[in-house]
C-alpha positions in Angstrom: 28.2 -39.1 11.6 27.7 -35.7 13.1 24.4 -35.6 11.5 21.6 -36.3 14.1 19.7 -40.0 12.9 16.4 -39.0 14.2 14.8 -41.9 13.8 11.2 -40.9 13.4 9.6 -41.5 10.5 8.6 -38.7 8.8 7.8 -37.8 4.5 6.2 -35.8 2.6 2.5 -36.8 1.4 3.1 -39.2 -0.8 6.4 -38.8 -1.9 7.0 -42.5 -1.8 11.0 -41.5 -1.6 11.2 -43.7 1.5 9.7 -46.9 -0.3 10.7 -46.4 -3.9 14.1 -48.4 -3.6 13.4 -51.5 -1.8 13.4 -54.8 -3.9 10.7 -56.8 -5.3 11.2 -60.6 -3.9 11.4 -61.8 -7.1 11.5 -60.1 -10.3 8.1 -59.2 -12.5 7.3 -59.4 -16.1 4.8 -57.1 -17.7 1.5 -59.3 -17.7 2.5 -60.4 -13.7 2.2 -56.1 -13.3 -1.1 -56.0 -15.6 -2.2 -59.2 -13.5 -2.0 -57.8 -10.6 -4.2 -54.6 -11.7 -6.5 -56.9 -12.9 -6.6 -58.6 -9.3 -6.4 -55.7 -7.3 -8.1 -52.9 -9.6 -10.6 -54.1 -11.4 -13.2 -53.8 -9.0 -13.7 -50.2 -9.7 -11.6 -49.9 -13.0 -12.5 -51.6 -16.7 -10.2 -53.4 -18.6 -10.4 -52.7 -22.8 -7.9 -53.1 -25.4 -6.1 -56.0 -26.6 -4.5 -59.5 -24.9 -1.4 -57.9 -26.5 -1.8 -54.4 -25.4 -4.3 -54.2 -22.9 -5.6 -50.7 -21.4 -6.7 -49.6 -18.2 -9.4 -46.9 -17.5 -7.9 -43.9 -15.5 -4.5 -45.7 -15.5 -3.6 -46.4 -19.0 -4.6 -42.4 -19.6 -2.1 -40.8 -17.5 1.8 -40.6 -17.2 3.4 -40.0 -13.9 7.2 -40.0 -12.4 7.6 -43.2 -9.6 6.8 -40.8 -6.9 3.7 -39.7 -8.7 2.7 -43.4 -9.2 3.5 -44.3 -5.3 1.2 -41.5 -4.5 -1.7 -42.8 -6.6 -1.3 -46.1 -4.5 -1.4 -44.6 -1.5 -4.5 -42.9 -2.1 -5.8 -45.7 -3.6 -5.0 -47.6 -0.2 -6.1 -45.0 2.0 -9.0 -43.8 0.2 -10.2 -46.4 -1.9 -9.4 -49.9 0.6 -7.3 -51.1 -1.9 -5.6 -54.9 -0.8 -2.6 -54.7 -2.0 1.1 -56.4 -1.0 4.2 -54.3 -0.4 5.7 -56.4 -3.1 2.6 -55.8 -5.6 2.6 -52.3 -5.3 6.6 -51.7 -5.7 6.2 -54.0 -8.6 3.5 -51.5 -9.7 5.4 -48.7 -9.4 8.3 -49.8 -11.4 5.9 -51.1 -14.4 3.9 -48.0 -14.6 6.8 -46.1 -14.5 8.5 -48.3 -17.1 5.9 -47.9 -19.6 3.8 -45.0 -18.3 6.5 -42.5 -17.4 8.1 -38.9 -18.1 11.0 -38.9 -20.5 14.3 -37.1 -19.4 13.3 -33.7 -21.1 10.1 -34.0 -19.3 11.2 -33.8 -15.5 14.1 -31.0 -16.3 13.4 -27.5 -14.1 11.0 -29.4 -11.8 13.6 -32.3 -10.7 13.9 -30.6 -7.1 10.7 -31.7 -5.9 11.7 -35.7 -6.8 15.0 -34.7 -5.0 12.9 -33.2 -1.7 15.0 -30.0 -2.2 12.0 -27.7 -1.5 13.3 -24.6 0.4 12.4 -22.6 -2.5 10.1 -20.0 -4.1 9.1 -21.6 -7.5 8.9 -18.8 -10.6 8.0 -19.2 -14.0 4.3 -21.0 -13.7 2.0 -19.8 -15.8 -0.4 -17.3 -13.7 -4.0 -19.0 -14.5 -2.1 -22.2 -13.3 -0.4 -20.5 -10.2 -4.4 -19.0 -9.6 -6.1 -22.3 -10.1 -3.4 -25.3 -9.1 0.2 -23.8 -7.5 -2.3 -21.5 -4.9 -2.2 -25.3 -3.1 -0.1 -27.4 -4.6 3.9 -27.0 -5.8 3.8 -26.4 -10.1 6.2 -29.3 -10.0 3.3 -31.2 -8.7 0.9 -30.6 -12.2 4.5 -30.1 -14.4 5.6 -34.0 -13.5 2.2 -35.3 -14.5 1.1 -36.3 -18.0 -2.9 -36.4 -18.9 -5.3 -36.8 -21.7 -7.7 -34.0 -21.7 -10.3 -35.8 -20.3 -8.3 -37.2 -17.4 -7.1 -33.4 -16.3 -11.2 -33.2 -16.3 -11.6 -35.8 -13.8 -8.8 -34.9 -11.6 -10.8 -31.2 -11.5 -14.0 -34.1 -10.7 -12.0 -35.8 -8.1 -11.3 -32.5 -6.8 -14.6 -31.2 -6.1 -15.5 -34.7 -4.9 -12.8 -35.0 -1.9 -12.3 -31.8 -1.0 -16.0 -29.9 -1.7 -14.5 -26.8 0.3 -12.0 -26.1 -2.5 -14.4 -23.3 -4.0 -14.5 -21.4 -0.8 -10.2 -21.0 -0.2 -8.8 -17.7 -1.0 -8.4 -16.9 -4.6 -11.7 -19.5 -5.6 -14.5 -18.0 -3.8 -14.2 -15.0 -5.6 -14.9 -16.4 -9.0 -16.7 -19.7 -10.3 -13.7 -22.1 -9.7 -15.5 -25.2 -10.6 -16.7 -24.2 -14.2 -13.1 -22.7 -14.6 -11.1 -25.4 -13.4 -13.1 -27.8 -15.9 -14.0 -25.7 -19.1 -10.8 -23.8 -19.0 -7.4 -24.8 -16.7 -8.6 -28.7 -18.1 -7.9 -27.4 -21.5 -5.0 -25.9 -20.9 -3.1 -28.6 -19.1 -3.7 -31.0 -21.4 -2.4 -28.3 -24.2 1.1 -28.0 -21.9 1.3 -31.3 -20.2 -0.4 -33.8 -22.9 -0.2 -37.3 -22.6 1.4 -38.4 -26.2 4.4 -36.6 -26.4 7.4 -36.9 -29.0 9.9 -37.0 -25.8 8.2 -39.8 -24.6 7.5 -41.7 -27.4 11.3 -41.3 -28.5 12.4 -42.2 -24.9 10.3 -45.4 -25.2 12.0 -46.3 -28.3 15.6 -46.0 -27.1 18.0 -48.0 -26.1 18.3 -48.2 -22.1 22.0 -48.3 -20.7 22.5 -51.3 -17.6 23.6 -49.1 -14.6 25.5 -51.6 -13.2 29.2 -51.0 -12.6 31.9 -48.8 -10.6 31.2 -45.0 -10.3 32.9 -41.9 -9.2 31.1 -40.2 -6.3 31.1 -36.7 -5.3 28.8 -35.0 -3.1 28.1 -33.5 0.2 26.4 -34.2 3.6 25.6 -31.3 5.8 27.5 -31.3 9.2 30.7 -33.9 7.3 31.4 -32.1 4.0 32.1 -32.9 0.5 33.4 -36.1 0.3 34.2 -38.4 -2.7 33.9 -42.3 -3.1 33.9 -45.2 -5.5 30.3 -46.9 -5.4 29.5 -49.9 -7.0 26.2 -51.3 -7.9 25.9 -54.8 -8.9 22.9 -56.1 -10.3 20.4 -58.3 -9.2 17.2 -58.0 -11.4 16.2 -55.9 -14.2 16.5 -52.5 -12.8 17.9 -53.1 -9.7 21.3 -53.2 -7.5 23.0 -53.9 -5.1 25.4 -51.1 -3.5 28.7 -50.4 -2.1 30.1 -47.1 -0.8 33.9 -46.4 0.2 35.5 -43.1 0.5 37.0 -40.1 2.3 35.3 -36.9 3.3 37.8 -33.8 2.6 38.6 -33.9 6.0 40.3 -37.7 5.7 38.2 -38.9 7.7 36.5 -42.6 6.4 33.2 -42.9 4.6 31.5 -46.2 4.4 28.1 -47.4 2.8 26.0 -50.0 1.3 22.3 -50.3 0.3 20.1 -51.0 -2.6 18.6 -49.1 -5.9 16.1 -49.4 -8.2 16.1 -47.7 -11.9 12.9 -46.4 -13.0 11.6 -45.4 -16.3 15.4 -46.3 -17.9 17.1 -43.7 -15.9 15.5 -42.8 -12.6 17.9 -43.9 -9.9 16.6 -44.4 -6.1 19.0 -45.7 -3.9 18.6 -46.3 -0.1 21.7 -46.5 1.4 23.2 -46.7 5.3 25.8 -44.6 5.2 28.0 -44.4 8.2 25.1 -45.4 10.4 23.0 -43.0 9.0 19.8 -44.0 6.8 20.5 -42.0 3.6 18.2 -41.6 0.5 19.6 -40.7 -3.3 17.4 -39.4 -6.2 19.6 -39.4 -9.2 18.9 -39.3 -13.0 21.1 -40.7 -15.1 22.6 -39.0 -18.8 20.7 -40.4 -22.1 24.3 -42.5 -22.7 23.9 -43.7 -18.7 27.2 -42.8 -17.7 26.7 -39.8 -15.3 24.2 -39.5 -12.7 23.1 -36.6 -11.1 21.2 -35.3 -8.3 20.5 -35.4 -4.8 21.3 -37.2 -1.2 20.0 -36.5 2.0 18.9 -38.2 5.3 15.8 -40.4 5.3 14.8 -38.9 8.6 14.8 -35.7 7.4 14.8 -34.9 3.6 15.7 -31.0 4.1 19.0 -32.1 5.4 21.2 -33.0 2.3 23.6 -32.1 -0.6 24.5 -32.5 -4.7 25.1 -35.4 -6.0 27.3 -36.7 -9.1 28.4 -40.3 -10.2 30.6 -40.9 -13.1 30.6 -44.5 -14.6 34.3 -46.0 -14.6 34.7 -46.7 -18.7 38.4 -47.2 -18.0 39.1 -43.8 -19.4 40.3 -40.7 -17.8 38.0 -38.6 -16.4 38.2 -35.5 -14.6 35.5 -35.1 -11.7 35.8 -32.3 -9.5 37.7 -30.2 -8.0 38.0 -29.3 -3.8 37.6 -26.5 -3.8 36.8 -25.0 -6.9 38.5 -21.7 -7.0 41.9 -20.2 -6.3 42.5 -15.8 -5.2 45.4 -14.4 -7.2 48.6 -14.4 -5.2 47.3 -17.2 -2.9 49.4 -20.8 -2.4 46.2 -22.7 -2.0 45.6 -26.8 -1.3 43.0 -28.4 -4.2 42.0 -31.6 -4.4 41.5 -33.0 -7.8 38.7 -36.0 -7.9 38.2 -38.5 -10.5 39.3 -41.8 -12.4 42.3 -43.1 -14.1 44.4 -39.6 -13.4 47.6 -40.4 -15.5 49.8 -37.5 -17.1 51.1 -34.4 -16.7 48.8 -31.8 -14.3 47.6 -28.3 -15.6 45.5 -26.5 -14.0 45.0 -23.9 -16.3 46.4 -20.5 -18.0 48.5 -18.5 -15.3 48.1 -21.4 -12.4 51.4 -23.1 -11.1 51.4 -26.2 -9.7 54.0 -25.4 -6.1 53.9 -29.2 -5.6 52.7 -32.2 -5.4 51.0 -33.3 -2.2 49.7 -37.0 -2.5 48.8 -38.5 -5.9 46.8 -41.8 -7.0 45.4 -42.5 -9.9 41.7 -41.5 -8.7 42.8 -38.4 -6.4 45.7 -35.7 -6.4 46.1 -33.3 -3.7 48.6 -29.8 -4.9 49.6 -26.7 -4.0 48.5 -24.1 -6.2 49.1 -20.3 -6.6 47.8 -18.1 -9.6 48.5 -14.9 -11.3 47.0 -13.4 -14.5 43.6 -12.7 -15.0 40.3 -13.2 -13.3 38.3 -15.9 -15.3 37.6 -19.7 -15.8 40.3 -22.3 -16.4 39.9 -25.9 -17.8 42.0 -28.3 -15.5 44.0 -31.1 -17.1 45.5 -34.3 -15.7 46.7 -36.2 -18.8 44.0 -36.5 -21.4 41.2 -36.1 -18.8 39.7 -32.1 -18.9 37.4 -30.5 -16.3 35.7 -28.0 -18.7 35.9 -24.0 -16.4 36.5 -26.4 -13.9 38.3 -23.6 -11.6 37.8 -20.3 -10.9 40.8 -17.4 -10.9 39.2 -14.4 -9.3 41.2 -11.4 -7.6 38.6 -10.6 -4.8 35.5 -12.0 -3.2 32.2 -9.6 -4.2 29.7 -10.9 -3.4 28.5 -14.4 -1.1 24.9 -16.1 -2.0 23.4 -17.9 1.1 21.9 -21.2 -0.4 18.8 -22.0 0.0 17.2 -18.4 0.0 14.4 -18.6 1.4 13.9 -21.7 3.5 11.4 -22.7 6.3 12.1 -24.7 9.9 9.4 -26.3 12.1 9.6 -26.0 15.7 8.9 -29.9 17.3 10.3 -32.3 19.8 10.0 -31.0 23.4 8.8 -34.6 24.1 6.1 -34.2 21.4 5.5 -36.6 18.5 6.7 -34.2 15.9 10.7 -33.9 16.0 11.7 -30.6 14.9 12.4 -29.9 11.2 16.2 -28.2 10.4 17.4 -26.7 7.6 21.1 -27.1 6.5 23.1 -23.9 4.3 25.5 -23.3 2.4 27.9 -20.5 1.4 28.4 -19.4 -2.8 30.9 -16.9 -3.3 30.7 -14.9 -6.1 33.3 -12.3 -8.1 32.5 -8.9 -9.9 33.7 -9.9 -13.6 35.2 -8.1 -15.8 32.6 -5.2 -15.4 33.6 -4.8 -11.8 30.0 -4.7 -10.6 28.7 -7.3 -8.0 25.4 -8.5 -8.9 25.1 -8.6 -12.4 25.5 -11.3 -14.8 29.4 -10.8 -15.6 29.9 -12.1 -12.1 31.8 -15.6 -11.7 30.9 -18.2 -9.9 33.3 -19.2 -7.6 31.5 -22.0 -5.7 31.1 -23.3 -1.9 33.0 -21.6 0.7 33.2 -22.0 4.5 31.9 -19.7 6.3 31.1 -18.4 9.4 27.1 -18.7 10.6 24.7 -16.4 12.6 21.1 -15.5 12.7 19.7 -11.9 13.4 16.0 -10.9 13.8 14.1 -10.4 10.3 12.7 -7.0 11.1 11.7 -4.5 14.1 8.5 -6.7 15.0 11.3 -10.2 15.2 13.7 -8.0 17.0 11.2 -6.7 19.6 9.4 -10.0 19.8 13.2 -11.5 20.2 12.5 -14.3 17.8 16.7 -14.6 17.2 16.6 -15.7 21.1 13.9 -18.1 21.2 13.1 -19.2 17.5 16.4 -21.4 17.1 20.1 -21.2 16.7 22.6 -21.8 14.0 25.8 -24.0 14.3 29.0 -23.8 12.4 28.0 -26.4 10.3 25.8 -24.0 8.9 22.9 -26.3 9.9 19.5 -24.7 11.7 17.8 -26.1 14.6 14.5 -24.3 15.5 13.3 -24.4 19.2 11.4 -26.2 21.2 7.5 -26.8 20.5 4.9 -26.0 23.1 4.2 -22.4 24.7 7.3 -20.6 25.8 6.6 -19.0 29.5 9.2 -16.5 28.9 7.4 -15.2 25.6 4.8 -12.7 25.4 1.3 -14.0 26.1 3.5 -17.2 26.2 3.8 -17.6 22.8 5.8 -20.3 21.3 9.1 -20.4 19.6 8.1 -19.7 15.9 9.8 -16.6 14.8 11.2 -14.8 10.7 15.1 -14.6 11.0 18.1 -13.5 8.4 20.5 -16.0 8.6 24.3 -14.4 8.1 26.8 -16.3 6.3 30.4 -14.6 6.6 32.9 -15.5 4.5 37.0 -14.6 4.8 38.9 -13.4 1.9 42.1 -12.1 2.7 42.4 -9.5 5.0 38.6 -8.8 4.6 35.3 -10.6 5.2 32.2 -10.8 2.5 28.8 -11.7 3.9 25.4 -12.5 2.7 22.1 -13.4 3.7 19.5 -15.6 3.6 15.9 -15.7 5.0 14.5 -18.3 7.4 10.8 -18.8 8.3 10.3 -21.3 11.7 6.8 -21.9 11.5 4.7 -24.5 13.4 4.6 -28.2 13.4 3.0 -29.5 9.7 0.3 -31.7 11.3 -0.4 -33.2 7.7 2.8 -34.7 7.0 2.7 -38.0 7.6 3.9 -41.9 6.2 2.1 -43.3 4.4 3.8 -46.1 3.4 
């Protein structure tokens, strides 16, 4: 694999994404999970309730995604001295997130921080909440948790306990943080984010689909491409598989897998997979029905460096995946690649697209030559009875190209140090005017992905003078950022080291002319905090 396997270990604080898949030796029911609290826990937490429905202070009052529950181990461990197994505390996880979870309707907006896609600017939290909690943390961090009101108390308690200097950061010391964290922002999470919710109690109550099975994969890995596969996960315990990978990137070439995942909550998927050689991680959730799974994967070394990911559970029915690529220029003969399952019929791609001719067919994967005429807009691909709803896009000319992600940020490293260097990987979305004509506005079509050619230019004067596009890093075709070297930089100013504010360029060919966008980059220092924890 192109893709560098940096072996170091390196994860958010925890994240628990590097732990959350690995099997339990053998598997657990309930009361060997409350058993285990009660051998482990109990020396600083009460037991109350029933022998049939037994409760367990400042556990039994809080709901939390698996990542949220592997964090409360690891400060348990790390702060607390807790004695616990490997195999106790994965069994943990998986019955508190079983039973004390978020429903499907809970996690949606905020799944990107369970999928370590974090090279964004969040919008929408509420502003006393970005004041008093997103000023350090992420608003996904508070928005995946579930509390009673006296539990968002003690976390304000807990708070003020650990971290005493809290009331003197920026946007605290100028107010009395303490009595409004506790008499106020309390209240108010527990009003948003409540613990007893009809989501969850409905969630609870339904019917959980086996994941077990054959699935159609699509998806991308920076430096390889989009590729898609069959994957099969065969079960093993409740909750949990084994997993095969076959397939072909879009360049032909091989792709090869296996690994092992475990279902959370009824429909949180977390696969660890080698993939080629390469130590990959997925975060996936599946539909209420369990037969399509979506999300992320990306590299285990490095989180940042990763793609979109879709499964699609083989039913034996036709179904319609993807297409490669997703969009076709008026007057064009084009090559598309039609992914999916069962593929039997008569091909139409759609109002005013011709099918030239037939490049390779099989029943999960047709390659054609395409050309379209008519009108700009979305088409609904058919093979036989399987549809791919505005699965392709007719446009006449490229107006616009998005540089995904945005706003990202790089960490110099390496340079013999202990920290390796952090990269980010882009991506090219190419847009077209509408039927207003007007880039920019929401008439515009969505075309999808599109290769592109990758540079970096200083942010502003102060980058340009300082030379940051020089030192800071450099981009490959790949579209994937390596920041420099750590350590001070004798041909710098004052010596200075390598972290710099860049626009990275994406140019993208359309015709006889060439659309670019731009993105902004941040390579900041090494993040001395991030560590594993597990």
């Amino acid at each position: 694999m192109a893709l560098s396997n940096n072996n170091s270990k390196r994860a958010a604080l925890g994240t628990g994404v590097l732990a959350l898949a690995g099997l339990v030796s053998a598997p657990l029911m309930a009361q060997d999970a409350q058993q285990i609290i009660r051998d482990r826990c109990l020396a600083c937490h009460t037991e109350t309730g029933t022998a049939d429905a037994p409760s367990f202070s400042r556990i039994s009052e809080q709901r939390k995604t698996p990542e949220g529950w592997h964090m409360t181990l690891n400060r348990m461990i790390h702060l607390r001295d807790l004695q616990i197994s490997t195999e106790e505390k994965r069994a943990l996880v998986k019955y508190l997130s079983d039973t004390q979870g978020l429903a499907p309707e809970e996690t949606e907006g905020y799944r990107y921080l369970l999928e370590q896609d974090t090279n964004l600017v969040e919008t929408g939290i509420e502003p006393g909440l970005a004041e008093m909690c997103a000023r350090c943390h992420s608003g996904a961090r508070f928005t995946l948790q579930r509390r009673s009101e006296q539990e968002w108390k003690y976390l304000v308690d807990f708070h003020m306990g650990q971290f005493p200097t809290t009331e003197l950061h920026s946007l605290a010391r100028d107010r009395q943080w303490f009595e409004i964290a506790r008499n106020d922002t309390a209240g108010q999470l527990a009003k948003q984010f409540p613990l007893h919710t009809k989501a969850w109690s409905n969630w609870k109550a339904a019917d959980k689909s086996d994941l077990m099975g054959r699935w159609r994969v699509t998806g991308y890995v920076p430096g390889k491409g989009e590729f898609d596969a069959w994957m099969s996960a065969a079960k093993t315990a409740n909750g949990k598989y084994d997993l095969t990978l076959e397939g072909h990137y879009a360049d032909g070439e091989v792709l090869e897998g296996s690994g092992k995942a475990t279902v959370y909550t009824g429909y949180e998927w977390r696969a660890s997979l080698t993939i080629d050689g390469v130590k990959m991680r997925q975060v996936m959730a599946a539909d209420k029905a369990g037969n399509t799974l979506e999300g992320r994967m990306f590299m285990a070394a490095e989180r940042e460096i990763g793609g979109d990911l879709m499964a699609v559970r083989d039913q034996g029915t036709a179904d319609l995946v993807a297409l490669s690529p997703s969009y076709l220029r008026v007057g064009e003969s084009t090559e598309i690649t039609l992914v999916g399952q069962n593929l039997n019929g008569d091909i139409d791609l759609g109002e005013g697209v011709t099918v030239e001719k037939i490049v390779s067919r099989s029943k999960d994967r047709i390659t054609v030559i395409a050309k379209a005429s008519g009108a700009e807009g979305l088409r609904s691909p058919r093979v036989g009875k399987a549809v791919h709803n505005a699965g392709l896009a007719v446009y006449e000319e490229l107006a616009r190209v998005e540089v995904s992600p945005a706003n990202a940020v790089t960490r110099i490293g390496g340079a013999d140090g202990n920290m390796p260097k952090v990269r980010a990987s882009y991506r090219a979305i190419g847009y077209s005017a509408g039927a207003d004509g007007q880039a920019g506005t929401d008439d515009d079509i969505r075309l999808g992905y599109m290769p592109a050619s990758w540079s970096i230019k200083p942010a502003d004067e102060v980058a340009a003078h300082d030379k940051d596009d020089k030192y800071a890093g450099m981009i490959n075709a790949a579209g994937i950022f390596v920041p420099g070297d750590a350590g001070p930089n004798t041909a710098r100013k004052m010596d200075a080291n390598n972290v710099g504010r860049l626009t990275v360029v994406a140019s993208v060919e359309d015709g006889s002319s060439q659309v670019s966008g731009e993105g902004s980059m941040l390579v900041s220092v090494q993040d001395f905090v991030r560590r594993v924890l597990d």
